[in-house]
Steps between C-alpha positions, in 0.01 A plus 500: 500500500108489413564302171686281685241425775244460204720266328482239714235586767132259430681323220625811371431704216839647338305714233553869378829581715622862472826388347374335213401819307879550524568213253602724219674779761888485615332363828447195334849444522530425890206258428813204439660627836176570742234393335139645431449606869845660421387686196212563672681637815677680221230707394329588808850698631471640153171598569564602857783702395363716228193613729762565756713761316160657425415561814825533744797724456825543289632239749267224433489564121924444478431142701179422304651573131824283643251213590297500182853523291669226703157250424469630158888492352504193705228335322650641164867316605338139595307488173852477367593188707480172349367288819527168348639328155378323180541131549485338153340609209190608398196259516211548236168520691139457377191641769180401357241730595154383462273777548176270596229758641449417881131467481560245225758261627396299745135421311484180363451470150813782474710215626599366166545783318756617764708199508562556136539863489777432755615218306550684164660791655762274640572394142597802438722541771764192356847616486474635866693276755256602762120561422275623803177507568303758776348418815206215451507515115237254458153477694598121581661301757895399431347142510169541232795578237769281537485345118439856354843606724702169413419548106624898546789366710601314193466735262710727763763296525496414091595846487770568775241659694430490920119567634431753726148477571271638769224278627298415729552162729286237722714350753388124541706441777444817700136525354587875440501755183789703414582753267847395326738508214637231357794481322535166264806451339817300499794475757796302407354309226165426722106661483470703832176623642564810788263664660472824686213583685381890554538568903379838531112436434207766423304512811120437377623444153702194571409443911263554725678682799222409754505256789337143506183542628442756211587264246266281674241725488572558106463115473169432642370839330592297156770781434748394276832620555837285467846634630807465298800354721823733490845377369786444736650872607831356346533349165763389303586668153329308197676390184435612163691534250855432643436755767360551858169694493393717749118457544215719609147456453259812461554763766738320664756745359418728700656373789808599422689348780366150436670455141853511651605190655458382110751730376791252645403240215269688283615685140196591414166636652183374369181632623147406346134661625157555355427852539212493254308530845612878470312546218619866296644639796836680599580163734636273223776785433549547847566114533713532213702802694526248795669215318758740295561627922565111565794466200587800634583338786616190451742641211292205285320514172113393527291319250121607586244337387132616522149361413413824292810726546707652577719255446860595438907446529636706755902526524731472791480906554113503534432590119255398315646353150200362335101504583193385386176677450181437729180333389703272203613168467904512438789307538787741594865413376801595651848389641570553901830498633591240804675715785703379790590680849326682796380863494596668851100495536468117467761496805354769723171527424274699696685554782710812448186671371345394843760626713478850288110506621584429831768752566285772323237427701730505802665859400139592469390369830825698702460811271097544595632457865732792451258693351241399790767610769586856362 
């Protein structure tokens, strides 16, 4: 119930759930039913239930060892069940990982040399029917590189390929930045350009969650800050490839419930971050254990692609099928599989795990009073 109430209380932040550590466990298999509050839920009864039989009598230790094999042989029996089905055959990938150092990216006279680092990795990437890029692949402005993308569009399409391609974006219109992907390709025999925009934003990364007159303050103070404008909370599915991508950007996979209203159109999940901020830490593999929890879910395989790993492939069971290193430029190869149909979890969603919560906390509530009363 906690990581719940963190997930979405101040913005939210979704990170480090109990339940993901079960990724490689038998629990992982209720995670297409209930979800990672469910696995999560999962493990704390577990947990509950061994410290129980420690401590309570013959009794308690026949209904705890019942509890943890229900949960447990449970677990073991979903893994078995296939949620949803293969909708066409495979489709070879290409995620082009650039591996520019953060401290070096965004200074000036790196610019060139990143454009073409990213431009001859793509060329190795031909033969893929989708190539993708990760979250704001090049320090620029969609609009400062609109030759440089037309003459890789070209060369894309020469070669059968779609563009997947993370970037950042100055709305002219709105007079707003946004953090996208863009996927170029062709739809019925004509060039289309769709856009999703990342809605779940990094609060002081990508925001400034403070009210007006502090802004105001930061203005005549000569402090330079500028807010990134979040996405629409619903976005359709973008092309690539002959299939419907489902797109996250960066953490955004951690909200697990957001990704689902996709699932209706999408065969595919696609998520793309820059978690060279994390530097040679455990939290790149712990973002990688999040998005295997997401395909997990949605019974869809991922394509993942990173600014300096890990990027990987990640199958419709949570698996990891192929990975890059850290630290290296690479373009990972591979072939995803499109999948159709709704796990139970994309129908449900949280709310069966919610009404678990509140009934335990209720049972808890009338037992204490018992207790009180005697």
């Amino acid at each position: 119930g906690m990581e719940w109430f963190r997930g979405w209380f101040l913005s939210g932040f979704p990170w480090l759930a109990v339940g993901y550590g079960q990724i490689d466990t038998w629990l992982a298999g209720w995670a297409p039913v209930v979800g990672i509050y469910g696995v999560s839920f999962a493990a704390a009864v577990t947990a509950g239930a061994l410290a129980a039989a420690l401590a309570a009598g013959t009794r308690e230790r026949v209904v705890a060892a019942a509890a943890i094999g229900v949960i447990w042989l449970g677990g073991a029996a979903l893994r078995t069940v296939e949620w949803t089905r293969p909708s066409g055959a495979p489709v070879p990938v290409a995620l082009v990982q650039g591996s520019v150092p953060q401290d070096l990216k965004w200074q000036s006279d790196n610019r060139d040399a990143t454009l073409k680092l990213y431009r001859d990795l793509t060329e190795q990437a031909w033969g893929a029917r989708i190539v993708v890029w990760p979250e704001a692949a090049l320090p620029v402005l969609y609009h400062e590189v609109i030759p440089y993308l037309k003459e890789l569009y070209e060369a894309a399409q020469s070669h059968g390929a779609d563009l997947v391609l993370g970037l950042l974006r100055y709305d002219f219109e709105q007079k707003q930045y946004r953090n996208g992907l863009v996927a170029l390709g062709r739809l019925d025999g004509a060039a289309v350009e769709e856009w999703y925009y990342k809605r779940r934003l990094v609060p002081f990364g990508e925001f400034f969650p403070v009210p007006g007159f502090i802004r105001e303050w930061m203005r005549l103070q000569s402090l330079a800050y500028v807010d990134f404008a979040p996405g629409e909370a619903v976005q359709d599915a973008l092309p690539a490839g002959g299939q419907l991508l489902g797109p996250t950007i960066c953490y955004e996979d951690a909200y697990a419930v957001e990704q689902l209203a996709v699932l209706r159109d999408a065969t595919l999940l696609v998520n793309v971050s820059n978690d060279a901020w994390f530097g040679d830490s455990t939290a790149p593999h712990q973002h990688l254990q999040i998005a295997r929890f997401r395909s997990l879910e949605a019974g869809r395989w991922m394509m993942r692609a990173t600014n300096n790993g890990i990027s990987a492939f990640i199958d419709a069971r949570g698996r990891v099928v192929s990975r890059t290193a850290q630290f290296v430029p690479e373009v990972l190869r591979g072939e995803v599989v499109p999948h159709t149909g709704l796990t139970p979890y994309a129908v449900v969603r949280n709310w069966p795990v919610l009404a678990l919560c509140a009934l335990g906390l209720a049972a808890g509530l009338v037992a204490r009073r018992r207790a009180a009363r005697r």
